[in-house]
C-alpha positions in Angstrom: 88.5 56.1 111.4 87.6 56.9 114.8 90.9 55.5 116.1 93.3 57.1 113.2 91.5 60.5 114.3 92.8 60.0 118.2 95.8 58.8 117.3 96.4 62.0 114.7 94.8 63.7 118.0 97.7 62.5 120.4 100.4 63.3 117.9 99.2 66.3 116.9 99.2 67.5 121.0 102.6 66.2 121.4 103.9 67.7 118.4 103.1 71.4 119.6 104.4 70.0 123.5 107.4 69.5 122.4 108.1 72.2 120.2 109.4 74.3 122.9 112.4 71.7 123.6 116.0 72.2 122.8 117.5 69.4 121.2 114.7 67.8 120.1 115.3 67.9 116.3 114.8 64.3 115.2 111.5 64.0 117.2 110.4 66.9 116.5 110.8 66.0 112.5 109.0 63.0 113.1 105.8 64.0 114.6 105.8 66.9 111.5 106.2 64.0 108.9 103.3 62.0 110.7 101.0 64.8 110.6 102.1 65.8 106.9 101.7 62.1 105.6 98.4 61.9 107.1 97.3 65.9 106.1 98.3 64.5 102.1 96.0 61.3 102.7 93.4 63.2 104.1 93.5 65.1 100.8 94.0 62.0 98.4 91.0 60.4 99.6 88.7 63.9 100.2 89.1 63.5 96.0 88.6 67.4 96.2 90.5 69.3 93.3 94.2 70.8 94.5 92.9 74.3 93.7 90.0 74.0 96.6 92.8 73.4 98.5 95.0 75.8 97.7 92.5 78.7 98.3 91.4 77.3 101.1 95.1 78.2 102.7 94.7 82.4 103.9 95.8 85.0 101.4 98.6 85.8 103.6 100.2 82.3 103.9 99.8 81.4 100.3 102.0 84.5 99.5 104.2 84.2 102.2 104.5 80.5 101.0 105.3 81.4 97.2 107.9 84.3 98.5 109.8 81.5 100.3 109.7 79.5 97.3 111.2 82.4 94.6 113.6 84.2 97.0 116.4 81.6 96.6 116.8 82.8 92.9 116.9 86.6 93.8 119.8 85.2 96.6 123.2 86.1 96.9 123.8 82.4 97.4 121.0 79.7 95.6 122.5 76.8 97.1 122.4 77.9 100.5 118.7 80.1 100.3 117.3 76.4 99.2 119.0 74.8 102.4 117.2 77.4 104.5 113.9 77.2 102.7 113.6 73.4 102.9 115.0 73.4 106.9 113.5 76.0 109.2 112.1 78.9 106.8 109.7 75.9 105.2 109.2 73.8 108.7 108.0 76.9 109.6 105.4 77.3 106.6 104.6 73.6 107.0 103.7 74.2 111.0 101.5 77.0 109.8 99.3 74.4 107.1 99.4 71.7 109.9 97.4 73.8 112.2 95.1 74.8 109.2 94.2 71.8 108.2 94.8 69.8 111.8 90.7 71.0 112.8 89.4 70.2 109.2 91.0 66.3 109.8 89.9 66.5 113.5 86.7 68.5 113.6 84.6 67.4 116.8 87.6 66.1 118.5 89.8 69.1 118.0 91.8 69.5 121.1 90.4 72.9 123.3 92.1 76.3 124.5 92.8 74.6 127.8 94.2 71.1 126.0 96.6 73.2 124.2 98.1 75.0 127.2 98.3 71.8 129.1 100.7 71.0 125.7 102.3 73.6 125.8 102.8 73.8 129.5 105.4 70.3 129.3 108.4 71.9 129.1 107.3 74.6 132.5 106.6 70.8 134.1 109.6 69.6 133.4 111.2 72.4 134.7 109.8 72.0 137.6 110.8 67.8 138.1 114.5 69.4 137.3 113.8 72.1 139.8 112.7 69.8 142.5 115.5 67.8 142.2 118.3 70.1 141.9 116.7 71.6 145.5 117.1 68.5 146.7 120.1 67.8 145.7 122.1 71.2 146.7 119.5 71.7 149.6 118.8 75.2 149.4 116.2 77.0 147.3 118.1 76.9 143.4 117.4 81.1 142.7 118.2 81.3 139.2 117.8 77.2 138.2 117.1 77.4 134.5 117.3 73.3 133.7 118.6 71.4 131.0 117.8 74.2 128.6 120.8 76.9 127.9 118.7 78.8 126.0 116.0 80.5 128.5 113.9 82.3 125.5 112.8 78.6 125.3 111.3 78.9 128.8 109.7 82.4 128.4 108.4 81.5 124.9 106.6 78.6 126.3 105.2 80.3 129.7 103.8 83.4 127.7 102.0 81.1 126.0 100.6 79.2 128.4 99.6 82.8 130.0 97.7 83.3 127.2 96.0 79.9 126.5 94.7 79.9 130.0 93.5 83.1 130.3 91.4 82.8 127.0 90.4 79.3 128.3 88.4 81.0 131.4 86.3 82.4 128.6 86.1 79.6 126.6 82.5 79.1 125.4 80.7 75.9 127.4 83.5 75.6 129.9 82.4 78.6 132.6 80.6 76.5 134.9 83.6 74.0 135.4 85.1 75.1 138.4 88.0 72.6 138.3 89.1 73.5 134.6 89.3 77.3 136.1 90.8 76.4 139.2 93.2 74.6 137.1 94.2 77.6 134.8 94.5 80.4 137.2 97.6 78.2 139.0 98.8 77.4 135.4 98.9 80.5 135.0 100.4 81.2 138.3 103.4 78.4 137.7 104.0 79.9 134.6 104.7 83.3 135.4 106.6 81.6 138.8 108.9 79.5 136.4 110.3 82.7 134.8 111.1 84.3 138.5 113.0 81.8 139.6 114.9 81.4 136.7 115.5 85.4 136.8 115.3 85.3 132.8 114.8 89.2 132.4 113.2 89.8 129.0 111.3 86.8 129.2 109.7 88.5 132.5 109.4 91.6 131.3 107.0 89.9 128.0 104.9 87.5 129.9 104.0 90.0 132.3 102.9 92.2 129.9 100.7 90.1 127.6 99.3 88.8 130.9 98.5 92.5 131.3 97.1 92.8 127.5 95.2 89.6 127.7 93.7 91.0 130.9 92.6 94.1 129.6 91.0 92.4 126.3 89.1 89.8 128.4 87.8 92.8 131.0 86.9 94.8 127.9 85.0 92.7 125.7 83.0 91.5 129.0 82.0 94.7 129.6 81.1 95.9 126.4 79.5 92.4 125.1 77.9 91.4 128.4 78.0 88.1 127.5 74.8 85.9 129.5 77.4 83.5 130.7 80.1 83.7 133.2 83.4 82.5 134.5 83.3 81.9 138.1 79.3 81.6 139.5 79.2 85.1 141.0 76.1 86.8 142.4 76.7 89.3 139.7 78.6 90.1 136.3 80.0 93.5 137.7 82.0 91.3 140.2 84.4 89.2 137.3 86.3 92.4 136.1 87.2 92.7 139.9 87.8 89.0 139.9 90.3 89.2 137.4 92.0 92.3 138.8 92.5 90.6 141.8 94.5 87.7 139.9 96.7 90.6 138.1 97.5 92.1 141.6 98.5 88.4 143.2 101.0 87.8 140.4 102.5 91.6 140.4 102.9 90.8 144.0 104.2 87.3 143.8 106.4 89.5 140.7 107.3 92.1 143.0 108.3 89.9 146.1 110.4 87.3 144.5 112.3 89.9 142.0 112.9 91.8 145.7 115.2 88.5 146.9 116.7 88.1 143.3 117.6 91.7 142.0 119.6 92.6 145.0 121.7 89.5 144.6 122.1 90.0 141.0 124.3 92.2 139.4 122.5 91.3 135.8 119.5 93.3 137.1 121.1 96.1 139.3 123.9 96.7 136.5 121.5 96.5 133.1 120.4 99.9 132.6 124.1 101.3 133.3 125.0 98.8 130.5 122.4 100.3 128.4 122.8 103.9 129.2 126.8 103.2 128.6 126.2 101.8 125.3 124.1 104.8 124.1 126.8 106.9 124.6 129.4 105.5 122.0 129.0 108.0 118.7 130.0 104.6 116.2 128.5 101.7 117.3 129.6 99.6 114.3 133.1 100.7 114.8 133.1 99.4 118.5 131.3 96.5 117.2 133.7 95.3 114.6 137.3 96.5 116.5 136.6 97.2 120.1 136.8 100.3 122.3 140.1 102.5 121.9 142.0 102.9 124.9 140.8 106.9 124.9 137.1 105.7 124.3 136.6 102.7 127.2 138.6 105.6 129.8 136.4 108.2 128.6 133.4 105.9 129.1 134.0 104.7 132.5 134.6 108.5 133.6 130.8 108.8 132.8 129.4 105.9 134.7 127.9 107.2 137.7 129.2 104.3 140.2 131.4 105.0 142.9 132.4 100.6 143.2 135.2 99.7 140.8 134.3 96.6 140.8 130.5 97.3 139.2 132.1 100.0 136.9 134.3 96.9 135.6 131.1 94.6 135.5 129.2 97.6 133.3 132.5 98.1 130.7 132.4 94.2 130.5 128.7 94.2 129.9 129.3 95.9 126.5 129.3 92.2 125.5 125.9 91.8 127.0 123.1 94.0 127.5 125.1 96.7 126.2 126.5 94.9 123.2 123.0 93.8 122.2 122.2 98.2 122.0 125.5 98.3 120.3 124.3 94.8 118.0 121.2 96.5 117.1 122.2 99.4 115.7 124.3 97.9 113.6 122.0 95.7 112.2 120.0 98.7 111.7 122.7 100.3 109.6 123.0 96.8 108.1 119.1 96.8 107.0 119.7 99.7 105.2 122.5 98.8 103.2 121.2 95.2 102.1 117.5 95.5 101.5 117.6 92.4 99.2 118.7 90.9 102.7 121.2 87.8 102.2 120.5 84.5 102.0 117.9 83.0 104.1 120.2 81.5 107.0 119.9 82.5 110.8 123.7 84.0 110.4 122.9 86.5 108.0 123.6 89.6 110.5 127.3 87.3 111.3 127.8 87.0 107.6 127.0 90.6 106.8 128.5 91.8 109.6 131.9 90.3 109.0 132.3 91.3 105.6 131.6 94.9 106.9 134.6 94.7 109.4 136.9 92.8 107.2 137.2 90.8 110.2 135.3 88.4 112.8 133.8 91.3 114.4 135.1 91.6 118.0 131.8 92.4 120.0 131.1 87.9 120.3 127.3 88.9 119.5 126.5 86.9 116.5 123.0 88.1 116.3 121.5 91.9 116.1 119.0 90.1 119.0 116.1 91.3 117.3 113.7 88.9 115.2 112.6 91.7 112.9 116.8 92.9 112.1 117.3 89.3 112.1 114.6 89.0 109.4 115.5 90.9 107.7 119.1 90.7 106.9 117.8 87.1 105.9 115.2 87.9 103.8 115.2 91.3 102.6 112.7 94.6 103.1 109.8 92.2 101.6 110.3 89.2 103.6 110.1 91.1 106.5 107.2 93.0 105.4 105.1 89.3 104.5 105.8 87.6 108.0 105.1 90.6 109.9 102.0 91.5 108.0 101.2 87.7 108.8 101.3 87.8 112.2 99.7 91.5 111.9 97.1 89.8 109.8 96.0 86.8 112.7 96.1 89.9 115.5 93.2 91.9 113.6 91.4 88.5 112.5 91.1 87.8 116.5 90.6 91.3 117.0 87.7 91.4 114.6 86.6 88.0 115.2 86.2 88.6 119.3 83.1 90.5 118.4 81.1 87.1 118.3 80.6 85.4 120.7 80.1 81.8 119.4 84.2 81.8 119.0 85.1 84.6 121.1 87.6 82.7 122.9 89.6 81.6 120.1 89.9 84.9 118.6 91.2 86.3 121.5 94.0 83.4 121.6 94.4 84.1 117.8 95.1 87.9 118.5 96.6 88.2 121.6 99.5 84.8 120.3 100.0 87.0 117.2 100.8 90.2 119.7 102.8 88.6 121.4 105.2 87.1 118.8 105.5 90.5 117.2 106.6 92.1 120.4 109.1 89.6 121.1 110.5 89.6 117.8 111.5 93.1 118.5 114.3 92.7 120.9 114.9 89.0 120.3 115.6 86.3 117.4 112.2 84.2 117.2 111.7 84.3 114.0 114.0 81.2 113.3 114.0 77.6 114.2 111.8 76.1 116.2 110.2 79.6 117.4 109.0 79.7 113.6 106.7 76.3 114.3 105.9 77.1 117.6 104.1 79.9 115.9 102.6 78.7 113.0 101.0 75.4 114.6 99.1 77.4 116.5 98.1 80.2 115.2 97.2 78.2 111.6 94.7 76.0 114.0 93.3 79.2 115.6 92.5 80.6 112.5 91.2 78.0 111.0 88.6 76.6 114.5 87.3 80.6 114.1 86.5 80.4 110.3 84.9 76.4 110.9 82.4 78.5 113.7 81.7 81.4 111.6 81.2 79.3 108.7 
């Protein structure tokens, strides 16, 4: 038993390491049928009735669960609603009972905070091999090197979590007097937030910064108004950790500050965005330009307005109406498209491209086929209610840890629990997470959170 419980152990880790990977379909679906085979045995043999079961999954899930599960028939397409609801929409649920019922299966050897940001930290250390070599190979520093991986939300998802994980590990109850576990996850965290500067991935940036900030403030707070008898680092004094931590926040705005100094005024990405933006808000019909394209009068009159004397960057701003400014222009649309399909569609990740398209009679010109927001996304997928369920989810784990925080015995879980749950809802708003992989990612974890908090309190 002992050995099917390390070996469940092993998978389980490597299941939530390489969820952050790109192109990793088949393995990933082959670690979830492990766990799931072995989650059902665990049940068979238990010989505890269904129903024990079934109310032991949170209120939340078990109706988010049975929405998935009737949508399909209110669809405007069955066939296709099913094919979402079996692939990511339901991987998704699944992830979510996997981490539920991953610490009942495990109990005592249930990984820790700081084991499951060393998991989720693989894809920042493979970065990192790639980044090593690609230096080697061109010779100079790579500014900008974002790996194998097109898709750099994959990299910010997966360093904003480690930021978290390791900062709610220095807290973690029986692990303050080990200096090398602490050691250890203030240059995690510090590799983390590095990963995302040189790869110059903007939002991604902007997100893990501020959680780190969040996560900073929770921790300082709760010290101070809990006073716990135990703490991190063996200082002379407790009043000394809040300055402790301050001084970590002010060595990564620094090392933040610094590095974006030698990347911004290289890249015209950074420099041009809010011109992009501020260009974007000035078109009266978004969804016009969206579907057909600027007039002739319109894209003259706009570039009158930009307040750049180069050519050259006004060009680059007009052009990024496909970019930064076509995600402004992408999301008001969607907005208007939220309105006029409450139902929402049909489940898939190209609802917005669907709905969109139909609205323009046309393949819509803009080459956006995303609103680049999770909760439009959602939406258009799901309807008003689907979007109201997962979001109440996720708002659902954030109090929990909130709530939870207050006792000490599992303090540092349910600050993991709420401050994971923050940050996925904060993400979703200016970017699609709330599909594919993003959807485990999110539900492994925060389902095993939840459930190590209630197997404490209990």
């Amino acid at each position: 038993m002992l050995t099917l419980k390390k070996m469940y152990f092993w998978v389980f880790l490597a299941y939530i390491a390489i969820l952050p990977f790109s192109h990793t379909t088949v393995l990933r679906n082959l670690l979830l049928m492990f766990l799931i085979v072995n989650i059902a045995a665990y049940i068979f043999f238990e010989k505890k009735s269904l129903k024990s079961y079934i109310f032991y999954v949170p209120v939340g899930l078990r109706i988010w669960i049975i929405f998935l599960l009737i949508f399909p028939f209110f669809s405007e397409d069955v066939r296709v609603a099913w094919q979402n609801i079996l692939g990511h929409l339901g991987q998704g649920a699944i992830a979510w009972l996997i981490g539920l019922f991953s610490f009942l299966i495990l109990k005592q050897f249930s990984p820790n905070i700081f084991t499951l940001g060393v998991a989720s930290f693989s894809l920042l250390a493979f970065y990192f091999i790639q980044l090593i070599f690609s230096w080697m190979d061109v010779g100079s520093f790579p500014w900008g090197f974002r790996g194998y991986d097109p898709d750099h939300g994959n990299l910010g998802a997966a360093a904003a979590q480690c930021i978290v994980l390791f900062m709610v590990s220095l807290m973690e109850r029986g692990h303050f007097s080990k200096r090398l576990r602490i050691i250890g996850s203030l240059i995690l965290i510090a590799l983390s937030f590095l990963s995302l500067i040189i790869a110059s991935s903007r939002g991604s940036l902007i997100f893990s910064f501020l959680i780190l900030i969040i996560s900073v403030a929770f921790i300082i707070w709760r010290f101070l108004r809990f006073q716990s008898s135990k703490i991190i680092i063996d200082f002379k004094a407790k009043k000394y950790f809040p300055f402790a931590i301050v001084i970590v926040i002010c060595f990564l705005g620094w090392m933040l500050l610094f590095s974006l100094g030698k990347i911004v005024n290289k890249d015209d990405r950074w420099l041009l965005a809010s011109y992009k933006v501020q260009t974007a808000m000035q078109i009266k019909n978004p969804t016009n330009v969206v579907c057909y394209g600027l007039t002739d009068i319109e894209q003259s009159t706009l570039e009158q307005q930009i307040p750049l004397a180069d050519p050259r960057k006004k060009e680059e701003v007009m052009k990024g109406l496909r970019d930064d400014g076509g995600r402004w222009l992408n999301l008001l649309t969607g907005l208007e498209l939220v309105v006029e399909n409450p139902m929402g569609l049909d489940g898939s990740r190209q609802a917005f491209a669907k709905l969109l398209a139909r609205k323009c009679n046309q393949p819509p010109l803009n080459g956006l086929d995303h609103a680049h927001s999770g909760w439009v996304n959602l939406t258009l997928s799901l309807g008003w209610v689907g979007l109201l369920l997962f979001i109440g989810l996720l708002a659902r784990c954030a109090w929990r840890g909130y709530v939870s925080s207050k006792n000490l015995k599992v303090q540092a879980w349910a600050l993991a629990l709420c401050l994971l749950a923050i940050f996925w809802l904060m993400r979703g708003l200016v970017d699609a997470v709330y599909q594919d992989h993003y959807l485990q990612m999110q539900g492994v974890l925060l389902g095993y959170l939840w459930e190590r908090i209630r197997g404490v309190e209990v």
